[in-house]
C-alpha positions as CSV (number, residue, x, y, z in Angstrom):
1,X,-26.0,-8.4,-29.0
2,X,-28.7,-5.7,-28.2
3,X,-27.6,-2.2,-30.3
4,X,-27.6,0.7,-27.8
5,X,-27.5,4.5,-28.0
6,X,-25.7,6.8,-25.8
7,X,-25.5,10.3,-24.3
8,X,-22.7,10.8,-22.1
9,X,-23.7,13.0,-19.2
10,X,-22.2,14.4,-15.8
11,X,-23.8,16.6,-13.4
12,X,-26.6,17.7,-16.2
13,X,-24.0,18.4,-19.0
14,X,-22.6,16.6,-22.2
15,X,-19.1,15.7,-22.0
16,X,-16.7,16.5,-24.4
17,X,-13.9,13.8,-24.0
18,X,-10.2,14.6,-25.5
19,X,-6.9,13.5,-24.7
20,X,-3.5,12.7,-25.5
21,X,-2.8,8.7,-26.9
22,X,-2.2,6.6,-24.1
23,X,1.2,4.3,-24.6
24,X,0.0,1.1,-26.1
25,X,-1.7,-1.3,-24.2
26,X,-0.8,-5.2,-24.5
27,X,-3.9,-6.6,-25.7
28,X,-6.7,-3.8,-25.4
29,X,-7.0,-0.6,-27.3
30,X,-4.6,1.4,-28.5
31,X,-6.8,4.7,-28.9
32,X,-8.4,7.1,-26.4
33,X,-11.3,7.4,-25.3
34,X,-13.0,9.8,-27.3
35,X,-16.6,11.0,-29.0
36,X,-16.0,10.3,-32.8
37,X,-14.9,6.5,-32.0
38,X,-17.7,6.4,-29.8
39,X,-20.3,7.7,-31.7
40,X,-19.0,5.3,-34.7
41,X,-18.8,2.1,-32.4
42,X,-21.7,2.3,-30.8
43,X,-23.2,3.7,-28.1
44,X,-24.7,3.3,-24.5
45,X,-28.6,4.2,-24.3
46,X,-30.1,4.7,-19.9
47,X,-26.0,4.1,-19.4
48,X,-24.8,6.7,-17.4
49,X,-21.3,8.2,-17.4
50,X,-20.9,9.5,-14.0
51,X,-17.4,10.6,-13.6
52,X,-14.1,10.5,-15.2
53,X,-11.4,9.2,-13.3
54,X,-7.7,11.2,-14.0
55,X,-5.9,10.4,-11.2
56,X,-2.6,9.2,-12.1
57,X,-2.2,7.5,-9.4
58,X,-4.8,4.9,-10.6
59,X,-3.8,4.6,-14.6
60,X,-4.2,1.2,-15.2
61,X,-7.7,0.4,-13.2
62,X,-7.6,-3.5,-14.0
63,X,-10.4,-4.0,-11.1
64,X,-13.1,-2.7,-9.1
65,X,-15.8,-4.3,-6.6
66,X,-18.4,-2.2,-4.1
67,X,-17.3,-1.3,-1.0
68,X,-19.8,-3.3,1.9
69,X,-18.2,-0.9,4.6
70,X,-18.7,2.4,2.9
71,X,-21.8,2.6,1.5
72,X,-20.8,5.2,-2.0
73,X,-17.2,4.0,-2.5
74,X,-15.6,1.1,-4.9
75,X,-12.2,-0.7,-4.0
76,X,-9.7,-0.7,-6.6
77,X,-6.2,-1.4,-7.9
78,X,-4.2,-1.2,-10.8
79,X,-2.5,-3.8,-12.9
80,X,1.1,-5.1,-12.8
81,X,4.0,-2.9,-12.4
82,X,2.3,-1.4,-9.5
83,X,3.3,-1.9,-6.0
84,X,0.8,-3.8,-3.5
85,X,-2.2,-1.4,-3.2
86,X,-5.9,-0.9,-3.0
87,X,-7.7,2.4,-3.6
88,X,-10.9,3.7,-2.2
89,X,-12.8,6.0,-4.9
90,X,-16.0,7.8,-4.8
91,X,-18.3,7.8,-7.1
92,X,-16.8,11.3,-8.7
93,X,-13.8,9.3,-9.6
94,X,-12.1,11.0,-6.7
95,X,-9.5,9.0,-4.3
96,X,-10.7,8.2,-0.5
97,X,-8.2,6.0,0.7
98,X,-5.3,3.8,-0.1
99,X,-4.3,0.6,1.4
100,X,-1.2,-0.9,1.2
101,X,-0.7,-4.7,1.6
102,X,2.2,-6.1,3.7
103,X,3.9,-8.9,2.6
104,X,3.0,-9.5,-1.0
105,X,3.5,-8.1,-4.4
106,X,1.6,-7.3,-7.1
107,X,3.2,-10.0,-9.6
108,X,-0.4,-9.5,-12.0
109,X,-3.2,-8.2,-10.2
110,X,-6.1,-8.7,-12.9
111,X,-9.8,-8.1,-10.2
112,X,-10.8,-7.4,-7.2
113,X,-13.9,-8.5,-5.1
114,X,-15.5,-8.2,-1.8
115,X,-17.5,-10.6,0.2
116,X,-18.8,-11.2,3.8
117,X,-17.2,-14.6,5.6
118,X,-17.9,-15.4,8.8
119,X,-19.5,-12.4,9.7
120,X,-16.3,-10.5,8.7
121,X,-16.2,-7.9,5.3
122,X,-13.2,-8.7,3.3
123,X,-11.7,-8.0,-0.2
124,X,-10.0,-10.4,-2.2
125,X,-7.1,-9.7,-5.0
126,X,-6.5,-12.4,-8.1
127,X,-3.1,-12.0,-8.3
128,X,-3.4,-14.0,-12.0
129,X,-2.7,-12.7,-14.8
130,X,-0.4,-14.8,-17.1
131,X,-0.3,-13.4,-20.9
132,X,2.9,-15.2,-21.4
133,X,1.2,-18.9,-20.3
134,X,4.4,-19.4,-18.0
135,X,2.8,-19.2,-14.6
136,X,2.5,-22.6,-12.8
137,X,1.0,-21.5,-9.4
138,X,-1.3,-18.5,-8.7
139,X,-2.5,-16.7,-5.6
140,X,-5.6,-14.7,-4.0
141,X,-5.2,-12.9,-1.2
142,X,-7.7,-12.1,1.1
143,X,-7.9,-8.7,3.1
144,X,-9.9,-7.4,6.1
145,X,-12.2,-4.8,4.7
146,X,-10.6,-1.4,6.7
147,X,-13.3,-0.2,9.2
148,X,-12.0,3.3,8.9
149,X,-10.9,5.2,5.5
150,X,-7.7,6.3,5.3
151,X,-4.2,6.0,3.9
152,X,-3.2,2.8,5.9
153,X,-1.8,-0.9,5.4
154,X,-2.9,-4.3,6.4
155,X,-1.6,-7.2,6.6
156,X,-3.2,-10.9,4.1
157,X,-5.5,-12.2,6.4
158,X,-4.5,-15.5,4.0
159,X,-3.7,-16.6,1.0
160,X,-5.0,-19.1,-1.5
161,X,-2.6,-20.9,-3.9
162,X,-3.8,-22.1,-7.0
163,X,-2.9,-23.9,-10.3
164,X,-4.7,-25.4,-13.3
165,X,-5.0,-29.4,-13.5
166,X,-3.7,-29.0,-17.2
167,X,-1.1,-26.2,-17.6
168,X,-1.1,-22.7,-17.3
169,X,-3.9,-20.2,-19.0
170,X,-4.3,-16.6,-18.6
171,X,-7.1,-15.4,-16.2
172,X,-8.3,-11.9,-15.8
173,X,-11.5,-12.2,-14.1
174,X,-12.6,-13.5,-10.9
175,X,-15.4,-13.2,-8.6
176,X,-16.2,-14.7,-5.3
177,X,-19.5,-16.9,-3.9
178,X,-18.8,-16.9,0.0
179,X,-22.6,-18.1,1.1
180,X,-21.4,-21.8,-1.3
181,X,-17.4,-21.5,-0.2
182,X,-15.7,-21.0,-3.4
183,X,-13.6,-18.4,-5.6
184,X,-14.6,-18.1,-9.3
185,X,-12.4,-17.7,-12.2
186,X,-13.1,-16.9,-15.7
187,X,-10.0,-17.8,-18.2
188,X,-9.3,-15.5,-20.6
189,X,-8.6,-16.3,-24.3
190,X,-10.2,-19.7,-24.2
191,X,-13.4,-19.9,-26.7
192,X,-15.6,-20.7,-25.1
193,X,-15.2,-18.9,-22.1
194,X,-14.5,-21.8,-19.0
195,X,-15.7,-20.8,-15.7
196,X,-13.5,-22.2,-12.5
197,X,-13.4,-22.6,-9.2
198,X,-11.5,-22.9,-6.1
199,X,-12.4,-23.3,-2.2
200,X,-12.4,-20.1,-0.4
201,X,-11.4,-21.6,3.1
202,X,-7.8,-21.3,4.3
203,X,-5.4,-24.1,3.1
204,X,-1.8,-24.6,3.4
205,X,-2.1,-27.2,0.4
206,X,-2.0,-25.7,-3.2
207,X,-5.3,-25.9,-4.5
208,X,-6.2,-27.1,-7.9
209,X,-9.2,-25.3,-10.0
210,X,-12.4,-27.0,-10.8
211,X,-13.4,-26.6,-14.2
212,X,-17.8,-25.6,-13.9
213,X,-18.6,-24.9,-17.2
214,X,-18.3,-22.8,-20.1
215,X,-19.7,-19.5,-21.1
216,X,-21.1,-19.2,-24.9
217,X,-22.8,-16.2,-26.9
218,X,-19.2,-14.1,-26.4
219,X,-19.2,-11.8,-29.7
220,X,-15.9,-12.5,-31.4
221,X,-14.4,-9.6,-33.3
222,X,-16.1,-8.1,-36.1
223,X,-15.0,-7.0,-39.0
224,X,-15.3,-3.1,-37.7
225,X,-13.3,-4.0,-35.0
226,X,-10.3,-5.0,-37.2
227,X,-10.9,-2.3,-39.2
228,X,-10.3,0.4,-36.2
229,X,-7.7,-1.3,-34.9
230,X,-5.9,-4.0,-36.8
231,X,-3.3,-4.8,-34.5
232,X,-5.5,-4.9,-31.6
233,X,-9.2,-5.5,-32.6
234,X,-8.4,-9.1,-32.6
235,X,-8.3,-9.3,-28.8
236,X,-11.6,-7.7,-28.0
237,X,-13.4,-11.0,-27.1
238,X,-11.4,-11.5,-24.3
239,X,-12.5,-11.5,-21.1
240,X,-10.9,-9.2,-18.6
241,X,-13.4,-8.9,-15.6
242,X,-16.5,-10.9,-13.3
243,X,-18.4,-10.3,-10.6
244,X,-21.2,-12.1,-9.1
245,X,-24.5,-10.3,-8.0
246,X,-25.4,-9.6,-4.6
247,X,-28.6,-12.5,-4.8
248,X,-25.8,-14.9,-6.2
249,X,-28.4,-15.0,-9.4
250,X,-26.5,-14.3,-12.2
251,X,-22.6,-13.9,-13.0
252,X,-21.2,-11.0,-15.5
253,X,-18.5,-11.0,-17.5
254,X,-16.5,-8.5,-19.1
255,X,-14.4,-7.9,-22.4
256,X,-13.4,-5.2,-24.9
257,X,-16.4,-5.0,-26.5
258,X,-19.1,-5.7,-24.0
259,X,-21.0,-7.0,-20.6
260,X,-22.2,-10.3,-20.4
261,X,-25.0,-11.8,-17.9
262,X,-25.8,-15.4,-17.1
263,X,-27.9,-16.9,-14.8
264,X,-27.6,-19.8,-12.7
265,X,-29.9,-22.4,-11.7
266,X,-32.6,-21.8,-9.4
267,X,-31.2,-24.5,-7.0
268,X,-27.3,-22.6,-7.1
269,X,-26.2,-24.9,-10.1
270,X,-24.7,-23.7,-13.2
271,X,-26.6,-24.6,-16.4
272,X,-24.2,-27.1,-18.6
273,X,-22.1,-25.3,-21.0
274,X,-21.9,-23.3,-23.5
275,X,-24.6,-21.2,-21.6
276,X,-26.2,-18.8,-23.1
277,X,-26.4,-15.0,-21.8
278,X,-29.1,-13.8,-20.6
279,X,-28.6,-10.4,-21.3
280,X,-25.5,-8.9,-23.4
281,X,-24.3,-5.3,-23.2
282,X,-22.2,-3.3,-26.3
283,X,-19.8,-1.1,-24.8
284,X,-19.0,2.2,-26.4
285,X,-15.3,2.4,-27.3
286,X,-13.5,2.6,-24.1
287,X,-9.9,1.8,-24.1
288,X,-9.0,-1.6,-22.4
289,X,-12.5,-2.2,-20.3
290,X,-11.3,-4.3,-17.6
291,X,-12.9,-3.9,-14.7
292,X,-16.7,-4.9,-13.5
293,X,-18.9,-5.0,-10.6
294,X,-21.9,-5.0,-9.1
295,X,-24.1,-1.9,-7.8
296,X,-24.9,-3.1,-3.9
297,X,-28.6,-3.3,-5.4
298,X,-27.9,-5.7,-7.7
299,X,-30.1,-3.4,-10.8
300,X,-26.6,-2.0,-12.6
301,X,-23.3,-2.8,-13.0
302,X,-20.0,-0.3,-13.0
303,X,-17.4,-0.8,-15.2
304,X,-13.9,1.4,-15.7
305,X,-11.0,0.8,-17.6
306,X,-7.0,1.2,-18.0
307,X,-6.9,4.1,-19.7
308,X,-6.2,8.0,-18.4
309,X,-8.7,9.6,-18.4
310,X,-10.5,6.5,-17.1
311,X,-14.7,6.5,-17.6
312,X,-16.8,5.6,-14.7
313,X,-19.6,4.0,-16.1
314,X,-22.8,2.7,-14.5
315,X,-25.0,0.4,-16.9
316,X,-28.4,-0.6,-16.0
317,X,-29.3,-4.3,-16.3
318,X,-32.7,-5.6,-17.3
319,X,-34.8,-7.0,-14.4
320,X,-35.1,-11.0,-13.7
């Protein structure tokens, strides 16, 4: 994994980042974000950290996906224990809007992504998050894009049902391909990475995932990851977020530790697995990194975390 170097900027001026411990996370990081871990981790060179999010509204920022409605704004939600909502945020970290979804609950939101279909903008929630393997059927729900901002609700415009052809598995990551039809899902502890899929149409029927391949070159944890943080540095490998770019090129992953980018075939395809990244990313040390997603150009991702106060970070990708 490419060694980066960092300088944490907003507005023109160096950061100074300090605050209390957050409570423990369940498989993340159990420290704040802060310099002196940072600067010992390693650190983020032409990555730009362009706000700090504090709201506490939005403490446990599990995903995040560009808004196609609102040019400048990103769609996100929090983990479970919250009740069914979306949040509109600038790019100052600063709340726009909050939906509310009729109808459903937020048993374990884990990402959030937004597409075109059918000439419509929607968002779609992967309500799948199972650390405790016990969840037979998951869901997606897909959402109308609001044309106006706003505090508001909506109703699912529908809902996929899922399961796994060979027993549960914890999923954190998601993405969607609406030009091909189909939902993508990256399981979470599984090494190698596997990389799913399910149709994206409406069904009443219960769909079950398509295994598509698997995902290799994921760093496992290092020996100064267990030494930070021995009850957690174990779980860093794990991926917690996706998104696909706006080309439909190349697929990133995220985990504790870093950003991953592979590339598909030039025909749509994915490459037999393990594939190999084509690019991989060392994060500084944010606390529980587990959402991702594209810039609209498709030249940088942005990824956040779970953690008050929350980093916005935009990280430039090589070209392809």
């Amino acid at each position: 994994m490419r060694r980066l170097i960092v300088t944490l900027m907003l507005a023109g001026t160096a950061i100074s980042i300090a605050s209390a411990a957050p409570e423990k996370p369940e498989h993340g990081d159990a420290r704040p974000f802060d310099r002196e871990l940072m600067e010992l981790r390693g650190t983020l060179e032409s990555a730009e950290l362009v706000a700090l999010i504090t709201d506490p509204d939005l403490a446990e920022i599990s995903g995040i996906a560009a808004s196609r409605r609102h040019p400048g704004l990103f769609w996100v939600h929090n983990d479970s224990g919250d009740s069914a909502h979306l949040f509109a945020i600038d790019q100052h970290g600063q709340r726009q809007a909050e939906l509310t979804l009729q109808g459903i609950r937020n048993t374990d939101w884990e990402d959030i992504a937004s597409f075109q279909y059918k000439g419509q903008n929607y968002l779609m929630v992967a309500d799948t998050g199972d650390n405790g393997g016990v969840r037979h059927e998951l869901s997606l729900q897909a959402i109308v894009e609001p044309t106006a901002l706003g505090d508001t609700q909506s109703p699912v415009a529908w809902t996929i049902r899922f399961r796994w052809p060979d027993g549960p598995r914890d999923c954190e990551a998601m993405t969607v391909d609406a030009e091909e039809g189909y939902v993508y899902l990256v399981s979470k502890k599984r090494i190698p990475a596997e990389l799913w899929r399910v149709p994206l149409a409406p069904s009443e029927s219960v769909r079950i995932a398509e295994e598509v391949t698997t995902l290799g070159g994921i760093a496992q944890p290092s020996p100064l990851d267990l030494q930070l943080n021995p009850v957690y540095g174990r779980y860093r490998s794990q991926i917690t977020g996706a998104d696909l770019s706006p080309d439909r090129s190349r697929l990133v992953v995220l985990n504790y530790r870093g950003v991953y980018v592979y590339q598909r075939n030039a025909d749509g395809s994915w490459p037999k697995g393990p594939v190999p990244p084509l690019q991989s990313l060392e994060l500084p040390w944010v606390p529980q990194a587990e959402a991702i997603g594209f810039d609209p150009d498709g030249h940088s991702v942005w990824v956040s975390s779970e953690r008050l106060p929350a980093p916005l970070l935009r990280l430039p990708l090589d070209p392809h």
